[in-house]
N, C-alpha and C positions, 0 to 999 in steps of 0.2 A: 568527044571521046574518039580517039584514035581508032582505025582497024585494031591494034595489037594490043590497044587496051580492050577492043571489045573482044576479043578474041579469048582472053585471058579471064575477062569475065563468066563468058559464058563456060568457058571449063572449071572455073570455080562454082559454076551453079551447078552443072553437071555431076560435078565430084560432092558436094552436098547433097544432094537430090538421090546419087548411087550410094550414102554413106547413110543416110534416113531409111532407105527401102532397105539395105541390110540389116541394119536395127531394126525396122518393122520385121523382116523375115526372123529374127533372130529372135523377138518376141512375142513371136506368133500372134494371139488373138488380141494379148490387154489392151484396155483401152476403145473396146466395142463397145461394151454397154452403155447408154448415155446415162451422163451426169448429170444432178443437179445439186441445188441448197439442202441442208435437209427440212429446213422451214417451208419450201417450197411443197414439198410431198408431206406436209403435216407432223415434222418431226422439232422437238427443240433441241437446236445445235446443244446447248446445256446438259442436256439428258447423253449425247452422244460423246461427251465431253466425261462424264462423268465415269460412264458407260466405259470410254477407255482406260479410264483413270484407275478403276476400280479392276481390271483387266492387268494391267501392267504391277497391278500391287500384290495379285496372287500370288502366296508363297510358293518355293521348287515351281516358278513354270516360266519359260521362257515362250514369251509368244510371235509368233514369225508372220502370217498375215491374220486382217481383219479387215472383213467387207460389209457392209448392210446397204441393203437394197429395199427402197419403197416404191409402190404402185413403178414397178420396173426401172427403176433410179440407181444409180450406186448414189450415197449419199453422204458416205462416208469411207474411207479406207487408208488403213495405216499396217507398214512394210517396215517392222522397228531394225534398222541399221545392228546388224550387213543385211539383214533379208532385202529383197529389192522384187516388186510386181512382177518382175520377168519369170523369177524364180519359181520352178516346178516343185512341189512337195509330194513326198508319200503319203497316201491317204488312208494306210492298215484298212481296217474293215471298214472307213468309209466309201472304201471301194464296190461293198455289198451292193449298196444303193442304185449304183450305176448297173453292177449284174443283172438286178433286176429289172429292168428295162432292157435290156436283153431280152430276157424270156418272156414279157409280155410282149415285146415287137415279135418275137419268133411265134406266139401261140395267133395273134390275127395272123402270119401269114399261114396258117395252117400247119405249120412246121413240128408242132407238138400240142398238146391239153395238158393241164392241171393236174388229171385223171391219169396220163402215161405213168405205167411202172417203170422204173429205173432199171431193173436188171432187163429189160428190154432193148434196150439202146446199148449195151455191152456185152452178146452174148458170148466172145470171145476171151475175157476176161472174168467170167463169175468164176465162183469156186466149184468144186466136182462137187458138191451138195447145197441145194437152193433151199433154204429155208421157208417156211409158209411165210414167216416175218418179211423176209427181203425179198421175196417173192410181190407182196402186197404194198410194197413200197413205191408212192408216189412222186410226182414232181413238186406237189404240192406240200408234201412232208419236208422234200428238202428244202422247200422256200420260207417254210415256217419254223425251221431248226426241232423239226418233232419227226428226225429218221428212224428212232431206234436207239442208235448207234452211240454208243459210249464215246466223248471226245477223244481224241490222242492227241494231244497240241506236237509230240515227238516223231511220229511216223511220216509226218513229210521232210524230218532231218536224216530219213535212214532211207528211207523205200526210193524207188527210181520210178517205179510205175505204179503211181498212185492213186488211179482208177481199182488198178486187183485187188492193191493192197486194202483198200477202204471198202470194197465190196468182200473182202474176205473177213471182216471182222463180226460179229454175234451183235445180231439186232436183237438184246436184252428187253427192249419193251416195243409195246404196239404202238407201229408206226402211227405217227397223229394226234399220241396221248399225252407224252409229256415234252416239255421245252427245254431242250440241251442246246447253250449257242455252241456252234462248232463248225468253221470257217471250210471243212474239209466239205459240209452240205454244200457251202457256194462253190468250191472246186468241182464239187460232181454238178453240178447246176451248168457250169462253164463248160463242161466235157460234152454236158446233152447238147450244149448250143453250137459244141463245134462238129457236131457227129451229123447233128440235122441241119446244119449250113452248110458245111464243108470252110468253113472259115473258123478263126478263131474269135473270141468275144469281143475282143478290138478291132478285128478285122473289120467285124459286122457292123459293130458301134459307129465304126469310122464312116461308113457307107448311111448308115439310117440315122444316126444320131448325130455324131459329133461336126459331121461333114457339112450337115443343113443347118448348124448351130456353131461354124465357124471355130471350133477345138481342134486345132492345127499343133498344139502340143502332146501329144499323148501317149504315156509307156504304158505297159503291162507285163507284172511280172511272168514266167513261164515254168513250169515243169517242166522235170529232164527229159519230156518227149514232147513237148511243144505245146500245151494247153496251156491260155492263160490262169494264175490263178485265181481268179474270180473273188473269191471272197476276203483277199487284201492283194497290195504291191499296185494297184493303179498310181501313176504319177499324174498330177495336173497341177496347173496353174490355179493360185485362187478365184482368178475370173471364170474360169471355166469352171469351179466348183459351184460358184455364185450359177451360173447359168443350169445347172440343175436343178437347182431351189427356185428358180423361176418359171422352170417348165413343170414342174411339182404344182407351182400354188396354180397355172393356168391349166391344169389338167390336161399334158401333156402337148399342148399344143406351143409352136415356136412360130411367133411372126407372121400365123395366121394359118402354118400347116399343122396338121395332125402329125406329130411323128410318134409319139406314143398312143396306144388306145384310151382315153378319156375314162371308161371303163377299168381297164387296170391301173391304171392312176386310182381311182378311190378306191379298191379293193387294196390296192399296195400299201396305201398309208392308212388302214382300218387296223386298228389291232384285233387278232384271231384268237386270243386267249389271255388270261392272266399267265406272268411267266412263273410266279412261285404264291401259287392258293391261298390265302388264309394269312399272307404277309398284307402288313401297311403295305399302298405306294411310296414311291422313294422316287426321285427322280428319272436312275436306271432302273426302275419297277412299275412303267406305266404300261406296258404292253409291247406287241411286236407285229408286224403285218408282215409284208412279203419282203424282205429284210431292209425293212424301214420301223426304226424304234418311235413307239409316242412319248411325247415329251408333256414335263409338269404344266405350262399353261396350258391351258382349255383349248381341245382341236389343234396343238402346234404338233411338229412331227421332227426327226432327224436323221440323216445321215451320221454315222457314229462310226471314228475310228479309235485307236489304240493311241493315246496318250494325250486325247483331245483335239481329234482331228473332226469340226462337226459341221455340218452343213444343215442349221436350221430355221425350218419354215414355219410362222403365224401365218396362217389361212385368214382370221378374224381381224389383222395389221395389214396386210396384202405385204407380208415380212419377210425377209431371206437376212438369216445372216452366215456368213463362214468364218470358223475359227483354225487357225492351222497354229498346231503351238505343240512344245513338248513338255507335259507335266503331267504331274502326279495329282491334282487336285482337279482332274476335268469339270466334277457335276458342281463344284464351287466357280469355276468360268460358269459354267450354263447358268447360273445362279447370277449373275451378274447382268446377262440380260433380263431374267426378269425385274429382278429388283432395282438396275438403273434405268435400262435401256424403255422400256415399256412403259412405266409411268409419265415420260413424256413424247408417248405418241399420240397423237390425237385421230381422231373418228374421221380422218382423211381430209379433211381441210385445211388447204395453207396456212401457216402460224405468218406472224407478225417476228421479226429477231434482228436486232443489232446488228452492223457490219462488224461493231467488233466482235459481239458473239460470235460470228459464222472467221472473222478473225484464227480469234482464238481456238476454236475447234482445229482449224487448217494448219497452224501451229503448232498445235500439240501432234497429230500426226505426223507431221511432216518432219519432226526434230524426234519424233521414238528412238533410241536406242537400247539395247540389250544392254543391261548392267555386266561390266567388267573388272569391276576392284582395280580398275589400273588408277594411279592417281599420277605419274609420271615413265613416262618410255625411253628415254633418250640411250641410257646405260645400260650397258648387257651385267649378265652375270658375271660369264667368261667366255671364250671363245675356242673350238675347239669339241673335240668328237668323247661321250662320256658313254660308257656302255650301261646298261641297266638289268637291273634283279626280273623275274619271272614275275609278268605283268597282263591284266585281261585282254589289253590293246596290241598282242605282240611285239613289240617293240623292243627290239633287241641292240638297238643304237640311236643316239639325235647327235649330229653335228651342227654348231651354230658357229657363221662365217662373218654375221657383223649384220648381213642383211637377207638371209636366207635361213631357217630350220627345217635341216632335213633328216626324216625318219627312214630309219633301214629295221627291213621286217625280218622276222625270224623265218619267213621262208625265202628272204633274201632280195626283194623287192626294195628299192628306195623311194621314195616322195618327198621332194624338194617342194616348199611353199616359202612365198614369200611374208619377212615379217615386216606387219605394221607397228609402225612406232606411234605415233599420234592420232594416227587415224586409221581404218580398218584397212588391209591390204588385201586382195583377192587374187586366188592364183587356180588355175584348170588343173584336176587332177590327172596324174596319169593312171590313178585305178579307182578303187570305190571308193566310199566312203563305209565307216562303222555300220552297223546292222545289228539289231536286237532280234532278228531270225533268223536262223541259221537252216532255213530250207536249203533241199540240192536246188542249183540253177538259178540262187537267189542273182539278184540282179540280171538275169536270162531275160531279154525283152524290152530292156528299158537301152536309151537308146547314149545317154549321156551324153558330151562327158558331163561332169559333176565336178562343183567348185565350192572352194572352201575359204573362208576371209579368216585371218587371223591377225590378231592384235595383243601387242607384249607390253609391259612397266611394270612397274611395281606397287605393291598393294602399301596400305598404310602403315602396316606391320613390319614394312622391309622385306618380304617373300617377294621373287621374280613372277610372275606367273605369264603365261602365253594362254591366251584364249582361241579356242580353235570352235570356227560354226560352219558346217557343211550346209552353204545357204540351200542348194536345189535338192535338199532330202530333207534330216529332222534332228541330225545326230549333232551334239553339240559338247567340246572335250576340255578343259582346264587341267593343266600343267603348273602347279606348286612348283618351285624350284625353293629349298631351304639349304644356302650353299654353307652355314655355318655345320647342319650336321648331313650334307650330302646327301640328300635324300626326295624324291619327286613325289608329290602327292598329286594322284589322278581321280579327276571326279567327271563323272562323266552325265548330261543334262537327263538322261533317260535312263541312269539306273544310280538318283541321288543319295540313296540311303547308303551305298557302298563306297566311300570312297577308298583308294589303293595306294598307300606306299610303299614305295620301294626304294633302294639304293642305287647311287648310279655312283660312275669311278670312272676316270679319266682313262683315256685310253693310251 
């Protein structure tokens, strides 16, 4: 080899080697946990097979990741096309979970008790009359979703400062008696931790948790005056969800250190009460601890967000699984691990299983994709700018240029993405993505950008449609085009019972 061959080499290894570390930097953690068979960790690939099968067949639910982890394995995981492992997702209220560890790290350092009243930590914002009720109001009451406090799911759509606003409302019942979930308790939960840290609850997280635990991805939503909101809007990767269902089932310890107290760990995942007396159990009816839900098998537990966002643990399997998905039919997913997933795990000893078993498992994963009705892309409808009738998505224009649709907002914003024809196309947004909450500050904290893959043809029926999936969030949009009677029909993956037509007209 020449000098100037080897010269040339070596700057090709070079420019490789600086193109891998920006792809690692750029997906942060995945790909920490180790891997193995799931035969190897007492699992039969079949059961996980099935497991998926029966996952991807749930009606209204599109599912975006899936991880299962045994005696600390990932063993399985599947990323159904556009979602991709890098991809960050909103966790709704399985954000709680993580709060919670918070305030169990903040009560060992001293920093607060179970016992602290609430209007303590706020004396500048209570109202000019303390109630004996909100007076008596613990930490513990807000961990247990038994403040008092009547929900308002709308008062964090209106208020700015919504510490006052939520300590100015009527504690109707005694703190501690009855169970009302209401995410504004984790918001005040997040205020105590940032009042007696001086940090915010991702601040903290990042330093005692996330930091010793290699979560190098992580948003949090904020109120209009800087408090995360605690009790939903966390962003993470699904590895990084997985990695809390593992510091769960070891009793808060990571890699041999203590980072949560052992102690709050079983107190957290105990349930503290029935949540509605005198009903059957149901799935969402097994109990609640320090907002951590117990789940229908025996000793399992969860992390629970809003449209089936879940992070659940078998103690009795040495079991973690994460489901990140947007549907309507959650506790039917949860239903699916017990009934596939668990009757082929075994008492912890390696199974015996086919290469092509462990084949086909890797297969199936590896080829997931989100159902699209496209059955051909190549032809447009037409081409050219249509304006449109009064729609939920604001959208007061789309021009389509041959390889580009781009939406112009009715507060006058545009978003040019690219369209895939054959195969999915992905394009960096220049602003959000959709949102099923309309809090102030929403998106405040999270760090973006946010990317969206869309993919266009035509259905069987002859309808154009554009499928639009916001992979690093949850919102996912379908665009009907029916050009004989000019008309768009929009469905949108997170609020399926409604879909919306409207007319649109050339411009």
């Amino acid at each position: 080899m020449t000098q100037k061959e080897n010269i040339a080499m070596k700057r090709t290894l070079f420019t490789l080697v600086l193109l891998w570390l920006t792809t690692m930097a750029a997906v942060g953690q995945v790909g920490d946990l180790p891997r193995s068979t799931p035969a190897a960790q007492g699992i039969e690939p079949q059961a996980l097979a099935r497991f998926i099968e029966a996952l991807m067949a749930v009606p209204e639910t599109d599912i975006h990741h899936v991880m299962v982890a045994r005696h600390g394995h990932v063993v399985a995981e599947m990323h159904p096309a556009p979602f991709r492992a890098q991809d960050g997702h909103t966790l709704y209220s399985a954000s709680k979970t993580f709060a919670s560890m918070a305030v169990g790290i903040a009560i060992d350092e001293n920093r607060l008790r179970l016992t602290d009243r609430v209007a303590t930590f706020f004396p500048e914002q209570l109202p000019d009359t303390i109630t004996a009720r909100l007076a008596q109001m613990t930490v513990a009451d807000l961990l247990t979703m038994r403040s008092g406090v009547k929900p308002d799911w709308t008062m964090r759509n209106n208020e700015s400062d919504w510490v006052r606003s939520w300590l100015a409302k009527p504690v109707d019942d005694e703190p501690g008696t009855r169970f009302q979930y209401d995410s504004m308790c984790t918001f005040m939960l997040s205020a105590i931790v940032q009042r007696v840290t001086g940090r915010t609850m991702l601040d903290y997280l990042n330093e005692y948790l996330f930091g010793p635990m290699h979560i190098t991805q992580a948003g949090w939503e904020q109120s209009p005056d800087g408090i995360n909101t605690g009790g939903w809007g966390l962003h993470l990767q699904a590895e990084s969800q997985l990695k809390l269902g593992l510091l769960l089932l070891n009793g808060g310890k990571w890699q041999g250190r203590q980072l949560v107290p052992a102690e709050w760990v079983a107190e957290a995942i105990t349930p503290c009460a029935d949540l509605h007396p005198g009903e059957t159990p149901t799935e969402g009816n097994q109990g609640y601890g320090y907002q951590i839900w117990a789940s229908k098998w025996p000793g399992s537990y969860r992390a629970d967000g809003a449209m089936g966002q879940y992070i659940v643990c078998v103690p009795s399997a040495d079991l973690v699984v994460v489901i990140n998905q947007a549907s309507a039919h959650g506790h039917d997913v949860l239903g699916c691990i017990w009934n596939h997933l668990m009757p082929g795990v075994s008492n912890g000893e390696p199974l015996n299983a086919t290469a092509r078993q462990q084949r086909q498992l890797e297969r199936l994963c590896a080829t997931a994709e989100l159902p699209t009705r496209v059955k051909h892309g190549k032809k447009l409808p037409f081409t050219g700018e249509v304006t449109l009738g009064d729609n939920r998505l604001d959208i007061k224009s789309i021009l389509i240029d041959g390889s580009t649709i781009s939406f112009t907002y009715t507060d006058g914003r545009t978003e040019p993405m690219t369209l895939g024809r054959e195969q999915w196309a992905y394009t960096r947004l220049q602003g959000n993505p959709p949102y099923s909450i309309k809090a102030l500050n929403r998106f405040g904290g999270l760090h973006g950008p946010f990317h969206v893959a869309t993919r266009c043809g035509w259905s069987a029926d002859g309808v154009w449609t554009v499928t639009l999936r916001y992979v690093d969030w949850i919102n996912g949009i379908t665009l009907a085009f029916d050009t004989a009677a000019g008309t768009i029909t929009i469905n949108d993956n997170c609020d399926r019972t409604h879909p919306q037509t409207v007319r649109y007209e050339f411009k």
